[in-house]
C-alpha positions in Angstrom: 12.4 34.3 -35.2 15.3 33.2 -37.3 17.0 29.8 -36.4 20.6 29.7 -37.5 21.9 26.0 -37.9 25.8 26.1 -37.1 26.4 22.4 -37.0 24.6 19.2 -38.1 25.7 15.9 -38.8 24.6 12.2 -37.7 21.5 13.0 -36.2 22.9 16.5 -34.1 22.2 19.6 -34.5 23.4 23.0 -33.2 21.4 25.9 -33.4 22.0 29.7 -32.4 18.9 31.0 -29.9 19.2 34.9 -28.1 20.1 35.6 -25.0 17.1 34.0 -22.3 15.5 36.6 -20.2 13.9 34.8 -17.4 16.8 31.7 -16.6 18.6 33.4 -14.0 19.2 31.8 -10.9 17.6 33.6 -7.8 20.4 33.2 -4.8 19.5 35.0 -1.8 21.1 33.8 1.0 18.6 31.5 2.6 18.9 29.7 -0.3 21.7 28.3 0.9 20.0 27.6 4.3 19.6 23.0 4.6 23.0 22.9 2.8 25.2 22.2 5.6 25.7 18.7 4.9 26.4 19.3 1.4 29.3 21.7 2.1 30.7 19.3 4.5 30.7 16.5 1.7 31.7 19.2 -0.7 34.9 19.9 2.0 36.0 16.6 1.7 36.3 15.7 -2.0 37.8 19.3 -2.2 40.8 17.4 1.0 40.8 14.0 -1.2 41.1 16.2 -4.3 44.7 17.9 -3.0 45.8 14.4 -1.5 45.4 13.7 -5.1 47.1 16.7 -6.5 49.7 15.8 -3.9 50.7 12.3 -5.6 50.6 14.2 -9.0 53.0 16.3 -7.7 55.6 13.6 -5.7 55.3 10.4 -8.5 56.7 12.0 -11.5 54.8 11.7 -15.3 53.3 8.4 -14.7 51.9 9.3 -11.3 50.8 12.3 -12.9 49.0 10.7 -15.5 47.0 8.9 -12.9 46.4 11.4 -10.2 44.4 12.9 -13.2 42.3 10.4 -14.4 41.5 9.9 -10.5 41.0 14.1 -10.1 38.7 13.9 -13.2 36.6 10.9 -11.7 36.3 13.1 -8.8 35.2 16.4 -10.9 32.8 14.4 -12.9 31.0 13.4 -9.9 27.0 13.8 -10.7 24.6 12.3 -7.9 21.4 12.2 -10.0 18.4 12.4 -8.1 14.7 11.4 -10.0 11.8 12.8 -9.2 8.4 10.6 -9.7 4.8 11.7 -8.9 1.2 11.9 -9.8 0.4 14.3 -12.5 -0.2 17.8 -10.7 1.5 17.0 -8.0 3.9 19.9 -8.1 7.0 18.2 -9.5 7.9 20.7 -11.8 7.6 23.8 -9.7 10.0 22.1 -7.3 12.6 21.1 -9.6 12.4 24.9 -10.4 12.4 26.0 -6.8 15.3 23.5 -6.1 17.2 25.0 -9.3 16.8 28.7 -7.9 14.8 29.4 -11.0 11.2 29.9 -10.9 10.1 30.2 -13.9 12.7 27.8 -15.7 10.4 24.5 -16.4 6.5 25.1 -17.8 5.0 23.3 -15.2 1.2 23.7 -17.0 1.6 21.2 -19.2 -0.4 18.4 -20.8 0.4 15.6 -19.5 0.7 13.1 -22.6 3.4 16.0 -24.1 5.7 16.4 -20.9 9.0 14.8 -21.5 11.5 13.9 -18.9 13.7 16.4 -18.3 17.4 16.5 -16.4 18.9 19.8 -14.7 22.6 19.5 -14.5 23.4 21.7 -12.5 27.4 22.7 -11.9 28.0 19.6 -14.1 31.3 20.3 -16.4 30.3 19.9 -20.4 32.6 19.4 -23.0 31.1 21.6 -25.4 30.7 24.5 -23.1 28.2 26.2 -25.4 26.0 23.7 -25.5 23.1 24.6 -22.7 20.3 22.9 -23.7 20.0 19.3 -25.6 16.8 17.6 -26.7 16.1 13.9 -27.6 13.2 12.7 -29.8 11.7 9.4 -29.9 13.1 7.2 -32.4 10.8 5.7 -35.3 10.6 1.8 -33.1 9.3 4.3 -30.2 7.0 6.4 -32.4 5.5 3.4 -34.4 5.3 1.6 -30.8 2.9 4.7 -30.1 0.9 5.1 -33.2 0.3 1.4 -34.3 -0.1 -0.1 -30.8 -1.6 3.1 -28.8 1.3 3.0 -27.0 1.7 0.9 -23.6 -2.0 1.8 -22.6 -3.2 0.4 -25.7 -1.5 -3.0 -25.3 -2.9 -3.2 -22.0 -6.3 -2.2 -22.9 -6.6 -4.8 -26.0 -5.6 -7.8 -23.9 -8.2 -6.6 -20.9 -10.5 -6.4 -23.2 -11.5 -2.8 -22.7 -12.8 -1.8 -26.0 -14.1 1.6 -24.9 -10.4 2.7 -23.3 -8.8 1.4 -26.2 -10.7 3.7 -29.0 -10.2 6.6 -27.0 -6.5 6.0 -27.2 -6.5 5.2 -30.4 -8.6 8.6 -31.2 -6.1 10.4 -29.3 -3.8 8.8 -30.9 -4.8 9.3 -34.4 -5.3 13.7 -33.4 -1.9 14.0 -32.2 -0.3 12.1 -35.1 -2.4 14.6 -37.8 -1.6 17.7 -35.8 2.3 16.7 -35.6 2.6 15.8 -39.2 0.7 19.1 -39.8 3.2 21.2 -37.8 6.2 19.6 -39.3 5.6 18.2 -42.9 7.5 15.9 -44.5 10.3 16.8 -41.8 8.6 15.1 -39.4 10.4 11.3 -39.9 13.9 12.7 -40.6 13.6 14.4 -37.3 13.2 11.3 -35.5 16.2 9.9 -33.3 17.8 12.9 -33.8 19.0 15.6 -31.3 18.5 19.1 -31.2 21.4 21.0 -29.4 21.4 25.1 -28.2 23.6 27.6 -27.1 21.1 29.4 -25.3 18.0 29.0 -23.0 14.8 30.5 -22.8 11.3 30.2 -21.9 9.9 30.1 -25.6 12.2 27.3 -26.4 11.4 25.6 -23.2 7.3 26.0 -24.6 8.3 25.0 -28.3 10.2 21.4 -26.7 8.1 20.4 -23.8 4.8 22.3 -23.2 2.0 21.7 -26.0 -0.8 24.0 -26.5 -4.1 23.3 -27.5 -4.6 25.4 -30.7 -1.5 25.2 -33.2 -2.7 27.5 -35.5 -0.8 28.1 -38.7 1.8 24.9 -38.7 4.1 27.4 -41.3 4.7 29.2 -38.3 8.4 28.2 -35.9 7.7 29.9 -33.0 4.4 28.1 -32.0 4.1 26.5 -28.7 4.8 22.8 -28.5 6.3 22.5 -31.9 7.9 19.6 -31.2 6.8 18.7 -27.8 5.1 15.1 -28.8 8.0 14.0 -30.7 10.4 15.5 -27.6 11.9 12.1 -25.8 13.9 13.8 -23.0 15.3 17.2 -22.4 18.9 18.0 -20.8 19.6 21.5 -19.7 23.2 22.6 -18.2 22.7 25.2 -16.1 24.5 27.1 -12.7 23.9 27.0 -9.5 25.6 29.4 -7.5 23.8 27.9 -4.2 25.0 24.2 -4.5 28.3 23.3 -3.6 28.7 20.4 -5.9 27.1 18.9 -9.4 23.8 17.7 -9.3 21.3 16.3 -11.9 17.5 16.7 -10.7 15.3 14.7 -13.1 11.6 15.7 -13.6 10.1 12.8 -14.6 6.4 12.6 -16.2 3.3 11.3 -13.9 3.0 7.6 -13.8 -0.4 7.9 -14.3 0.9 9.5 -18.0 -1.7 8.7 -20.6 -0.5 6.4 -22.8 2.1 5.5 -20.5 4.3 5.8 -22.8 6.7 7.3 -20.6 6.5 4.5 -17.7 9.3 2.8 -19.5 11.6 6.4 -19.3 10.9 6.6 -15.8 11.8 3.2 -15.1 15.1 3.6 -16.9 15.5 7.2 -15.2 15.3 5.3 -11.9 17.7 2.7 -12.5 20.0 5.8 -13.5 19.5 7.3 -9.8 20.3 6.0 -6.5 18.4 8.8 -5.0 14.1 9.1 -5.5 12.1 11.7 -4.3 8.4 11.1 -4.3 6.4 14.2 -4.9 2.6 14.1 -3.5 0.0 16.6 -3.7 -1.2 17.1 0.4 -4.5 17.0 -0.7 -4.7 13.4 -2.4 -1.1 11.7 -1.3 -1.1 8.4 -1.9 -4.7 8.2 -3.4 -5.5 4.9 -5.4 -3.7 6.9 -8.1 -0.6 6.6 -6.4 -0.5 2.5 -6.1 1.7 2.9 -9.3 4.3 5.2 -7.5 4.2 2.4 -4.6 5.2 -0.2 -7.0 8.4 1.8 -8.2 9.4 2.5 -4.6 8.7 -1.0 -3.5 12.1 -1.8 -5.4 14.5 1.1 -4.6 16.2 0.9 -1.3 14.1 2.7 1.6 17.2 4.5 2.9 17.9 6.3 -0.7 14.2 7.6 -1.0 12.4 10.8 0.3 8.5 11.7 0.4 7.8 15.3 -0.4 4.7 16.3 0.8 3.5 19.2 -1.7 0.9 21.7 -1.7 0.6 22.2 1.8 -0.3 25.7 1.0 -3.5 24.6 -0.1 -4.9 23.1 3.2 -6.9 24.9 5.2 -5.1 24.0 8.3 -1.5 22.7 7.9 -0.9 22.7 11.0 -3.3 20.1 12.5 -3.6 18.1 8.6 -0.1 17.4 8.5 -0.2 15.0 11.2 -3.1 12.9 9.6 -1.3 13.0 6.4 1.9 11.3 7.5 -0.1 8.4 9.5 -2.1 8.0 6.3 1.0 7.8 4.3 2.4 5.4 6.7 -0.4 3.5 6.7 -1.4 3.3 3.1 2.7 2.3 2.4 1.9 -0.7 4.8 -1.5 -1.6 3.6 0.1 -2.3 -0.1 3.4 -3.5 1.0 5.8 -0.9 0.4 8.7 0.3 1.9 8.6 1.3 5.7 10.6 4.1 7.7 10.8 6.2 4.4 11.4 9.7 5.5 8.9 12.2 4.8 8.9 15.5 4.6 5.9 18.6 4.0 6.2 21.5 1.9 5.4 24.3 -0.3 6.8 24.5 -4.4 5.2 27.7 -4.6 6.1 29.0 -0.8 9.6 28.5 -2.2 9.5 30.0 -5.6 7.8 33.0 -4.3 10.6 33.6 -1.6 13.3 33.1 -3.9 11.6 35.9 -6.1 11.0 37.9 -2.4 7.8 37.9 -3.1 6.2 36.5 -0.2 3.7 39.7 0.0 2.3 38.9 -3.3 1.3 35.3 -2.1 -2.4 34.9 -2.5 -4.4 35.1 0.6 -6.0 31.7 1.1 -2.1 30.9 0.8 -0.9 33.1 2.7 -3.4 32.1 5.6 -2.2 28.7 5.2 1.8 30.2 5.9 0.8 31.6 9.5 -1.2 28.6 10.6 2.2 26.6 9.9 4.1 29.4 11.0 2.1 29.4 14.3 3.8 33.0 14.2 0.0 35.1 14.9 0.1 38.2 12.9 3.9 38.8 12.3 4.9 39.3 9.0 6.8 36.4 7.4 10.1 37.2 6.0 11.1 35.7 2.7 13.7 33.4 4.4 11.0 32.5 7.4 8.6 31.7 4.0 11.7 29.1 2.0 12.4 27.5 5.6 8.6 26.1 6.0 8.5 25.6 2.6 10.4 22.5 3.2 13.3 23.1 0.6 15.6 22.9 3.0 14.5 20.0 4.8 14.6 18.2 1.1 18.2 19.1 0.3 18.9 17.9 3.8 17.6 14.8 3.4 19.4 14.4 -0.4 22.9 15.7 0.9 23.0 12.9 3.9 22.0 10.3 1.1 25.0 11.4 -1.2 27.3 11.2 1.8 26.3 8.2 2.9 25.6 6.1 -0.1 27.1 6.8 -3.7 29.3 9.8 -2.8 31.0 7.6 0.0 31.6 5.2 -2.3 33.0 6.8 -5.0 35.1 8.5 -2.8 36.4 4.7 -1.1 36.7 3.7 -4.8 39.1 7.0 -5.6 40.8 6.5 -2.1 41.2 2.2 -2.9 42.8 3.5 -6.9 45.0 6.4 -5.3 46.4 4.0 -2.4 47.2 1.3 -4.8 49.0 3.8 -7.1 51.3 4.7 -3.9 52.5 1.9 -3.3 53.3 1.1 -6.6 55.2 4.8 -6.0 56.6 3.3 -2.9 58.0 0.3 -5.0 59.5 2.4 -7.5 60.8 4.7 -5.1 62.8 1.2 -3.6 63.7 0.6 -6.5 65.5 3.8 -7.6 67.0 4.2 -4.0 68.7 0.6 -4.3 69.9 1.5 -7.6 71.5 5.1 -6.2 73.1 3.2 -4.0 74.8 1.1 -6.6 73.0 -2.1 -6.2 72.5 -4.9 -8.4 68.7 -5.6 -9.3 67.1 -8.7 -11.0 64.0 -7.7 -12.9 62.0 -9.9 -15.2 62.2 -8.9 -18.5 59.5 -6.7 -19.9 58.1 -9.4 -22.5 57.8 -11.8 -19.7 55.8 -9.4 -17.5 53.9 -8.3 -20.0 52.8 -11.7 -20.7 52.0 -12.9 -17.0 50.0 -9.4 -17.0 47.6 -11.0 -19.4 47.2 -14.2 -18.0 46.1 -12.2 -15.0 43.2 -10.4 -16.9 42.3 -13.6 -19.0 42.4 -15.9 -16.0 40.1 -13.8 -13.5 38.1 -12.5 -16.3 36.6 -16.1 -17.3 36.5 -17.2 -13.7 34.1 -14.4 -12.3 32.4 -14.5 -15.9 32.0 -18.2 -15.1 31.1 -17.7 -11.5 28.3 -15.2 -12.7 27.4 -17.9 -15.0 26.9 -20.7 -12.8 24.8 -17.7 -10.3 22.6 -16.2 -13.5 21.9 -19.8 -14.2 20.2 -21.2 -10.5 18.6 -17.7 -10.7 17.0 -18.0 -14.3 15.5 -21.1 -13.5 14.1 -19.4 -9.8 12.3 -16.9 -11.4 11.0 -18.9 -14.0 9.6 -21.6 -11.4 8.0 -18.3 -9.3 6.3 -17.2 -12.7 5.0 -20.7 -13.6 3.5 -21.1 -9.7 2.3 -17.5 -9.7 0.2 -18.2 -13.2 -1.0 -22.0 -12.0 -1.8 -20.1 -8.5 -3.8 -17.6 -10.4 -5.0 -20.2 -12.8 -6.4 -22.2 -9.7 -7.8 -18.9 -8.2 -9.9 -17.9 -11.3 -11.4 -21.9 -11.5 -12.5 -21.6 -7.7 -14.2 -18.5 -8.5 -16.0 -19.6 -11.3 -17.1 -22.9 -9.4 -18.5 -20.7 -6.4 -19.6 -17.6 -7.7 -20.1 -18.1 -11.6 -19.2 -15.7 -14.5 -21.8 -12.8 -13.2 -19.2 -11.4 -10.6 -15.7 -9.9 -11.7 -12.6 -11.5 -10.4 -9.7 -9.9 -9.5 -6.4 -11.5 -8.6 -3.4 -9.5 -7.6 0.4 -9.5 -8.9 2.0 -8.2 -5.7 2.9 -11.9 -5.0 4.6 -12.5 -8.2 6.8 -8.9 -7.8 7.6 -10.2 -3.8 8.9 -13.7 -5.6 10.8 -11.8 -8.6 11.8 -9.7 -6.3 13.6 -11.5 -4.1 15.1 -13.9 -6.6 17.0 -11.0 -8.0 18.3 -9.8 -4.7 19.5 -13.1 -3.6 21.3 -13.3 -7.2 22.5 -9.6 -7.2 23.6 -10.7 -3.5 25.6 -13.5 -4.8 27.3 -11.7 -7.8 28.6 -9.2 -5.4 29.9 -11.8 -3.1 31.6 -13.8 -5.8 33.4 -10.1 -7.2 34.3 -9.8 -3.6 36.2 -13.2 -3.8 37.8 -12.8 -7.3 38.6 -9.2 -6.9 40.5 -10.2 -3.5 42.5 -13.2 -5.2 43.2 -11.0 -8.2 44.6 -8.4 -5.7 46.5 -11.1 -4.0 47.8 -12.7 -7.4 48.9 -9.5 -7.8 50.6 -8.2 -5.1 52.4 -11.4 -5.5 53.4 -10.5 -8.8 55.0 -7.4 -7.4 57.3 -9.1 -5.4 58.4 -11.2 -8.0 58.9 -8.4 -10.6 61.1 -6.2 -7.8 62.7 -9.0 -6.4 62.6 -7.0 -3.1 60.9 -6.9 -0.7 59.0 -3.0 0.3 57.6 -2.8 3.7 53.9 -3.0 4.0 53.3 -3.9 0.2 50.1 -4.8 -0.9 47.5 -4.3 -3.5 44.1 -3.4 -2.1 41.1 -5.1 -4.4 38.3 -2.4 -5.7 35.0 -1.8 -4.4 31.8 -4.1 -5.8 29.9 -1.7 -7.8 26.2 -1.0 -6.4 23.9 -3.1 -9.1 20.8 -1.5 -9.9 17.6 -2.3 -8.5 15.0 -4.5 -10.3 12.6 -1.1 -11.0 11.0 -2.7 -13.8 9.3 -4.7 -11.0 7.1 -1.7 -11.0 5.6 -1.6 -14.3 1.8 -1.8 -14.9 0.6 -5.0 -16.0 -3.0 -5.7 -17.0 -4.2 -6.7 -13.2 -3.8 -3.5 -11.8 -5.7 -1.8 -14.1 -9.2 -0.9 -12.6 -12.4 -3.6 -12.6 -14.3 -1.9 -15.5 -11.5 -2.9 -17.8 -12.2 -6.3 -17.2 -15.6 -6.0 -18.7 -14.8 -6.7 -22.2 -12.6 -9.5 -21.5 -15.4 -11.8 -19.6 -18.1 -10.8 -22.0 -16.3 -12.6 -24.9 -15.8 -15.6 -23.3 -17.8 -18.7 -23.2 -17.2 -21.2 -21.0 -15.1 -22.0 -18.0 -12.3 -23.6 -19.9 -12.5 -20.6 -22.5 -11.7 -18.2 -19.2 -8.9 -20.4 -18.0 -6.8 -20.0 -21.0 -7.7 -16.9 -22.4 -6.6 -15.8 -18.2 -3.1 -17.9 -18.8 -2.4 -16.5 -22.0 -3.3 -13.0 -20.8 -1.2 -12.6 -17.6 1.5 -14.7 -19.6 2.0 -12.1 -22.3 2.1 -9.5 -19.6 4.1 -10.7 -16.8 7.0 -12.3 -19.5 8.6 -9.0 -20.6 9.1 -8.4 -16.7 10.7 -11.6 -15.9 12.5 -11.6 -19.2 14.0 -8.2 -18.7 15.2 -9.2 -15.2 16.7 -12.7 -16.4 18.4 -10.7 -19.6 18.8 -7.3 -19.4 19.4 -6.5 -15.7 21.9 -9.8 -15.6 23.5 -8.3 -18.3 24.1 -4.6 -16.8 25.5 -6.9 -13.4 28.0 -8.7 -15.7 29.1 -5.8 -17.5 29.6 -3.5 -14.4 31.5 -6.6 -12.5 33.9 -7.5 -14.9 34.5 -3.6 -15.9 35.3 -2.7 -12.5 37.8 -6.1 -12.6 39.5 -5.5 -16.0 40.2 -1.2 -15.0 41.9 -2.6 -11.9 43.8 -5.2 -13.7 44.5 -2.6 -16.2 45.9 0.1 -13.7 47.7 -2.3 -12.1 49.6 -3.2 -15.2 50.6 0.0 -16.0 52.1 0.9 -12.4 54.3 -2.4 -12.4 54.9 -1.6 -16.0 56.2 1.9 -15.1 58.3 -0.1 -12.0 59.9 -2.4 -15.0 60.5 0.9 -17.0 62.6 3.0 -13.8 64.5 -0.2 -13.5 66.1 0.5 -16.9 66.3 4.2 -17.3 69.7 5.7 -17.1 71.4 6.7 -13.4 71.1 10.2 -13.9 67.4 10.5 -14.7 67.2 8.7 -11.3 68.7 11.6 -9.3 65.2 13.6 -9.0 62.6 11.4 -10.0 60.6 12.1 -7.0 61.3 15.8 -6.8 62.5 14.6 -3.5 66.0 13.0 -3.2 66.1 11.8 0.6 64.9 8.5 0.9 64.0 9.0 4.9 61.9 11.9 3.6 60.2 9.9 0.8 59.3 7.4 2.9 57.7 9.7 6.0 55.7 11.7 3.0 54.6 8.3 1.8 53.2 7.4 5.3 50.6 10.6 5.4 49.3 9.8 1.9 48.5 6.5 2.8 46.7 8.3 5.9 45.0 10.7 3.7 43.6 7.5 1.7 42.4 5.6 4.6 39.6 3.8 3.7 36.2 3.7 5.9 33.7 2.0 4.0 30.0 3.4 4.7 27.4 1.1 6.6 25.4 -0.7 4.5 22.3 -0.7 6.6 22.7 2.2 8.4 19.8 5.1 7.9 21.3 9.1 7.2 22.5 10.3 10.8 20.8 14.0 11.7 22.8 16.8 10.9 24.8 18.1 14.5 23.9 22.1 15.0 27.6 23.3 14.1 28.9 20.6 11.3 32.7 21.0 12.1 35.7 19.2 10.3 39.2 19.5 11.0 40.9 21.5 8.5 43.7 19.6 6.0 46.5 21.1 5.6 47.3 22.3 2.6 49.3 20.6 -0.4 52.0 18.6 2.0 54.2 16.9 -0.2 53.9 20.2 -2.9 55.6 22.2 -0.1 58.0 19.9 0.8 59.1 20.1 -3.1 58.6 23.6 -3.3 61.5 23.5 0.3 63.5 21.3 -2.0 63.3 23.6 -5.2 64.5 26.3 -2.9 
């Protein structure tokens, strides 16, 4: 097949594919079944979005402007939801089953090729051609790979695990010959760059993120995998007739990948998500495989993360397992310290997938035996839509749609509803304002220069101060985690020395770094804690300062006037809590490392050294690079506000020197008494109610019913006007 390049410059490139074959969605009906919630959420952004369209159509061009920059926060709205797992757990065929598409992601793969891939579905692109975008590794990320053997290999020098570290390496050392083989002297200028399509299919899917085992002639384009070990992440923009609002589903690799290489992506894929769903295979959930998976959890709030059972088709007797598999769940989760009351839920992938393709007569027997012991429906035929109900897909999109609505999609919405009611009574002001000056009164405004310049005394002044505040906070918190890390080695250090002095070097030691994550851990959620209580306090003075300012500039006074501060933004959580560090690696690895040690002293600091070098990047990254993502996110959220607000009392200097007749119809509506009743039901419609913080996902009622909005209020009071 001929590739056509259209477009390439700084590291892009857009290429023509044919028309895919096999990417439709499948929407039957009962695909829609578990989607209540969602519609109800979907109901309300669709009330807030005319509220909004209804200040765009009663403030004039300024108002205007910023109804749609708040209209096209609301539109770009994504919930992301990741999805972490064992290897052959069944992640894949769910993401498929969950995008109505089957067959969309190969979900064979080998695991040290799969790349982390994002579904947005419903998501508005600005290049609508674009359907399909792939990332490769950059040359750091490559060489970290090739040179080091990747995370894995680090990990197995410092244990000392010689043998794990040569088959790596070996691995290693085949892929990099077969890539270089494939793609010639191509192969470095390709790296860091992106490869963008027009078009979807499954052999382009094969060619980015499936790898086969024979290659073949490397001449050849078409070959599976072609650039599958070089493939970073894959984004595919797809529709989803089904869902009622944007969502991005993330497959992410196993985290017992390989070379691990990927452990880092799925970190960074968490801290992107406020939703997890943790895919298990019913036959081995939560095996010691899993303890990696626990770790990542362990750091995400409970409430925002989901179990999905998989596989369930494969036991013999659903039924009666099931039960035993939750309490083992439960049990293993407390046994290692992980997050209680997580919701769980059991479930088929390929239940789903074959009813979506109503094909649940073609679903092999052993299978199919499995269905009508869950069913508990004797020897009835299953319909399709019986077959996607016990598959669980329902259940799942349940349990994500009551997370959106009561965690980030809440928020945004209070964050929109905060921006638009602060914009109306800016509106409200201005509206004074030109009513006082129809009626042929005198006003006394400070001069534009003079505003402009208290405006930016504003920003500068609560700029430093929460940057200081955040300051003195990082500060106490550094040298916290530090002093956990120094106790957690001289703790260790201690533990290793007994050991030795009872038992000798003939018996392994093991010491585990659960204690250190629990001390990390909580350090960063008393500072996040902290930092969100200190934004609270500046954000409320700078609202204050503010509303003060208001008054001065109008020099009258406007019933009810007052600015209302912004939200806190939700910080991330400390995820890289959950990376693997050298003592949870298995005992055999340990074999090298006290072999090539003489002495007790010789174990004592070759020990320090060891969990030194591994635990630092964690504590580093949470004392640098997580502090830094709080900061920014704090004083971006206080310097838009400040900004917003500078423009509406800009726009209130402005009407106060615009000629009388421009005046007349500013508003579209010329009655004051009518301006100001109009005002009052916007400032309804934006009534904040700020989600509980604590609070789990209520069930779903039987008949979800919401009083209806009516439509466009202050458009058809214009429209009366018009008339």
């Amino acid at each position: 097949m001929k590739i056509e390049t259209i477009a390439a410059e700084e590291g892009e490139t857009q290429v023509d594919m044919p028309a895919p074959y096999n990417t439709q969605s499948l929407t039957p009906g009962f695909a829609r079944n578990g989607l209540d919630n969602m519609d109800m959420f979907h109901e309300e952004m669709l009330d807030l979005r005319e509220a909004l369209l209804d200040i765009e159509s009663f403030g004039g061009p300024e108002a205007k402007k910023k109804a749609q920059k708040l209209i096209g926060s609301l539109d770009e709205f994504e919930p992301s939801i990741t999805m972490i797992g064992q290897i052959k757990s069944g992640k894949t065929s769910l993401v498929n089953a969950m995008a109505g598409r089957p067959e969309l992601l190969p979900a064979d793969v080998n695991p040290w090729t799969s790349v982390v891939t994002s579904l947005h579905l419903n998501t508005p692109v600005e290049d609508k051609g674009t359907v399909a975008s792939f990332q490769f590794f950059d040359q750091s990320e490559w060489d970290h790979l090739v040179e080091n053997g990747g995370r894995i290999g680090e990990l197995a020098s410092r244990a000392g695990a010689s043998d794990e570290y040569e088959k790596v390496r070996e691995q290693i050392a085949e892929m990099r010959e077969k890539t270089k083989a494939r793609l010639g002297r191509k192969f470095e200028l390709m790296l860091g760059q992106t490869h963008n399509y027009r078009h979807l299919d499954e052999e382009l899917m094969q060619r980015y993120v499936c790898m086969g085992d024979d290659f073949g002639d490397p001449a050849l384009l078409d070959e599976q995998g072609q650039f599958a070990d070089i493939t970073k992440s894959a984004d595919l923009y797809l529709d989803a007739p089904s869902l009622p609002i944007p969502l991005c589903i993330r497959d992410t690799p196993g985290v017992n990948d390989t070379f691990m290489m990927r452990e880092q992506i799925t970190i960074n894929a968490l801290r992107g998500s406020r939703i997890c769903v943790v895919v298990l295979s019913a036959s081995q959930a939560l095996s010691s495989m899993d303890m990696g998976l626990i770790r990542l959890i362990s750091n995400v709030k409970a409430r925002e993360v989901v179990i999905f059972v998989n596989r369930i088709d494969e036991l013999a007797n659903p039924k009666d397992e099931i039960p035993e598999i939750e309490a083992s769940i439960l049990q293993t989760l407390a046994d290692n310290h992980g997050p209680s009351d997580i919701e769980i839920i059991f479930g088929s992938a390929y239940w789903a997938n074959m009813a979506l393709q109503e094909k649940v007569e073609d679903i092999v027997p052993d299978s199919a035996a499995a269905l009508k012991n869950y069913a508990d429906e004797g020897d009835d035929a299953l319909s399709n839509e019986q077959t996607w109900d016990l598959s669980g897909l329902p259940d799942l999109y349940d349990a994500i749609a009551k997370r959106i609505a009561g965690g980030e999609g809440t928020e945004m919405m209070n964050a929109i509803r905060k921006r638009a009611t602060n914009h109306l009574h800016g509106l409200k002001a201005s509206s004074s304002i030109v009513s006082l000056r129809l009626g042929d009164q005198q006003l006394k405004m400070i001069e534009p220069e003079v505003l402009a310049k208290r405006l930016d005394g504003i920003e500068d002044r609560y700029h430093n101060m929460l940057n200081d505040q955040i300051n003195k906070l990082v500060e106490g918190y550094s040298r916290r985690i530090e002093q956990s890390h120094k106790r957690f080695l001289d703790r260790a250090l201690e533990s290793l020395l007994t050991h030795l002095e009872t038992k000798g070097d003939s018996e392994l030691w093991q010491y585990s770094p659960d204690g250190l994550r629990i001390l990390l851990r909580s350090g960063y959620q008393s500072m996040r804690k902290s930092v969100a209580a200190a934004c609270e306090a500046v954000f409320d003075a700078a609202a204050k300062e503010l509303t003060h300012t208001y008054h001065n500039v109008l020099s009258a006074e406007v019933d009810g006037f007052t600015i209302t501060p912004p939200s806190v933004p939700e910080f991330p959580p400390p995820v890289t809590l959950g990376q693997t560090i050298a003592l949870d690696l298995q005992t055999s690895w340990w074999d090298g490392w006290w072999k090539r040690r003489k002495g007790y002293r010789a174990y004592a600091d070759s020990f320090y050294e060891l969990i030194e070098a591994e635990t630092s990047p964690i504590v580093n990254d949470l004392k640098d690079g997580q502090v830094e993502d709080i900061r920014r996110m704090a004083l971006e959220e206080l310097e838009e506000f400040i900004s917003e607000q500078a423009g509406i009392l800009t726009d209130i200097s402005n009407k106060s020197q615009i000629s009388f007749n421009e005046l007349k119809d500013l508003f579209g509506i010329t009655k004051q008494e009518e301006r100001d009743s109009l005002f009052e039901i916007l400032f309804e419609e934006f009534a904040v109610e700020e989600p509980a913080e604590t609070a789990e996902p209520e069930e779903p009622s039987d008949a979800p019913v919401r009083p209806e909005r009516p439509t466009s209020i202050i458009r058809a009071v214009n429209e009366g006007d018009a008339a």
